[in-house]
N, C-alpha and C positions, 0 to 999 in steps of 0.2 A: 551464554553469549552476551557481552556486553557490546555498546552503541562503538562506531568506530572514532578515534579522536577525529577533536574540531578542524586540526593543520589537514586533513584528509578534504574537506570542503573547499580550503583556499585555494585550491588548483581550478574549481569550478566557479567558485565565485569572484575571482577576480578579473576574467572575460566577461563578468554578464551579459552573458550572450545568451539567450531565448530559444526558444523553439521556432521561432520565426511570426510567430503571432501578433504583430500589431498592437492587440489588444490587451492583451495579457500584462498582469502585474502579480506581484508576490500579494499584494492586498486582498485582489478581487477576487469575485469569481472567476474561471476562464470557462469558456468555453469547451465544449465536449473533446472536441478536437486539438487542442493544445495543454500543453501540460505544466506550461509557464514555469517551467525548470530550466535552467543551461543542461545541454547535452551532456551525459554520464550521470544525470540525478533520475528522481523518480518524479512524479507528485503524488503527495498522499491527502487523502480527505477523511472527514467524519464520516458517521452515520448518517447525517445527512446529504452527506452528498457535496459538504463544501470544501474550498482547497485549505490545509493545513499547513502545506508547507512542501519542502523538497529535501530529498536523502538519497543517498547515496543505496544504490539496491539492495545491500544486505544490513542497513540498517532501517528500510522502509519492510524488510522480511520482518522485522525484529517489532517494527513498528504497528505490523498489520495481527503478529500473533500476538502481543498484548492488552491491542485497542478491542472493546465490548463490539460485539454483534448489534446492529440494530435490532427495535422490539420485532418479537416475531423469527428470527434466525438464531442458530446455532453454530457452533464452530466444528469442522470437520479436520480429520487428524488424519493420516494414514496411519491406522495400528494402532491409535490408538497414543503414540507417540507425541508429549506437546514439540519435541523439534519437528514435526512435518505437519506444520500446518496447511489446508489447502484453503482454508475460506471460508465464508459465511455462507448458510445455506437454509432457504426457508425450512420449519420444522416437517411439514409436510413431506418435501421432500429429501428429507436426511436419510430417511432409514435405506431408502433405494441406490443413492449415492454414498451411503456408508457399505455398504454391499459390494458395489461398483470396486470403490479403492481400497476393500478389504477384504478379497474374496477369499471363502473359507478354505 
């Protein structure tokens, strides 16, 4: 799966229009609660926790199964599968939620 073309964003980004957040920039942080995206994007962050930017949902899919797990987590699959990724999931509890989404 490749990233979707750039002309796909210009529909969103040229209302710049927000989540409604006040506070919110593409630079900053935001807040928990806002996603400082125009509506139809996502927001995606690092590992730490910070904002990285905005995408479009099936290029923030594409975005989240490529980016590293923070230290301490793993990446969980249905099946096993790198198309269905479900997330990062402390090592602790993998094996229980590998189970979960992969029942024998």
């Amino acid at each position: 799966m490749a990233y979707q073309d750039a002309q796909v964003y210009a529909k969103y980004l040229k209302n710049k229009i927000t989540s409604g957040c006040s506070d919110c920039n593409q630079s900053s942080d935001c807040p928990e609660e806002c996603s400082c995206c125009p509506p139809g994007l996502v927001a995606i962050y690092n590992s730490d926790g910070k904002h990285e930017g905005c995408l479009t949902p099936s290029d923030a899919d594409l975005h989240n199964e490529s980016a590293p797990c923070a230290a301490g987590f793993v990446k969980l699959y249905k099946n096993g599968d790198p198309n269905t990724f479900l997330g990062c999931v402390g090592q602790d509890e993998f094996v229980a939620l590998y189970e979960a989404v992969n029942p024998v």
